[in-house]
Phi, psi and omega in degrees: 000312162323255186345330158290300192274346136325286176330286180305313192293312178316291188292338178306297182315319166284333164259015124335304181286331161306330173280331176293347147339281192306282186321315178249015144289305185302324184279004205252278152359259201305298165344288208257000195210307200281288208315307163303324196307307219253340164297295176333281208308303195277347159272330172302288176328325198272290154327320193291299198284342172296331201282289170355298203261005164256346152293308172308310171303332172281339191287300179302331167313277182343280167293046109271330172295299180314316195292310151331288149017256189302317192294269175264017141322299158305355188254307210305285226301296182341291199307306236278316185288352210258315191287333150327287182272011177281323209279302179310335160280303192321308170311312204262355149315303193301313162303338162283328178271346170287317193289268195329321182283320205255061215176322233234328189265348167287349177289322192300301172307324184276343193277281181328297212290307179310321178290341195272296182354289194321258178027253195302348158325297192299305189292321160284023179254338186279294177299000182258344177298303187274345163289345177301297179321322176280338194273334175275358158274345237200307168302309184329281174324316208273304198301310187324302162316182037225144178290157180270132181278143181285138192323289181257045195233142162321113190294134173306157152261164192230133202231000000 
C-alpha cells in the first residue's frame, strides 16, 4: 500500500506542472478573451435593450400622434360637415323665400288677374244691360212692322 501512495504521490508531482499550465492559461483566457468577450456581450445586452426601450418609446409616440391624428380629422370632417349643413340650410332658406316670393307673386297676378275679369264682368254686364233695352226695342219695332203673312203663301224671313 506505500507503494501505491508512492505512486500516486509521483503522478500528483508530475501533473503539477500541468495543472499550472492550465491555470495560467485559464488566467491568461479570462484576462485576454472571456473578460473583453463578456463586456462586448453586456454592453451589446445594454445597447439592445436601451434600443428596446427606444423603440417603445417611439412606438408610443407614434400612437399618440396617430391618435392625435385620427382626433383632429375627426374634429376637421366635423367642422366640414357642420359648415356643409350650415351652406345646405342656407340654400333651402333661400329656396323656400324665393318659392314664398314667387308664390305670393303669383297670388297677387291671380288676385289682380280675378279683379280685372270681375272688372269687364261688371262692365259687360252693364253694357249688355243698356243694349237690352235697344235691342228688345228694335225686335219690338221689327215684329210690330212686319207685314202679316198670308194664309197661304211661305212665311218671309225677317232680317
Amino acid at each position: 500500500m506505500q507503494e501505491i501512495v508512492h505512486q500516486l504521490g509521483e503522478l500528483f508531482l508530475q501533473a503539477v506542472p500541468t495543472v499550472l499550465i492550465l491555470l495560467a492559461f485559464y488566467a491568461i483566457l479570462r484576462v485576454l478573451f472571456f473578460k473583453p468577450l463578456l463586456k462586448a456581450m453586456a454592453e451589446r445586452d445594454a445597447r439592445t435593450a436601451g434600443a428596446r426601450k427606444a423603440a417603445e418609446t417611439a412606438q408610443a409616440a407614434a400612437a399618440e400622434k396617430v391618435k392625435q391624428y385620427q382626433e383632429a380629422l375627426k374634429q376637421a370632417r366635423a367642422r366640414v360637415y357642420a359648415e356643409q349643413e350650415a351652406a345646405r340650410k342656407k340654400l333651402l332658406d333661400e329656396r323656400a323665400a324665393l318659392l314664398k316670393e314667387a308664390r305670393n307673386k303669383a297670388a297677387a297676378e291671380v288676385a289682380s288677374a280675378k279683379a280685372r275679369v270681375m272688372a269687364e264682368l261688371g262692365a259687360a254686364r252693364r253694357e249688355i244691360e243698356t243694349t237690352v233695352a235697344q235691342l228688345s226695342a228694335e225686335i219690338a219695332r221689327r215684329v210690330l212692322q212686319a207685314p202679316r203673312p198670308r194664309p197661304g203663301s211661305p212665311a218671309r224671313e225677317v232680317r
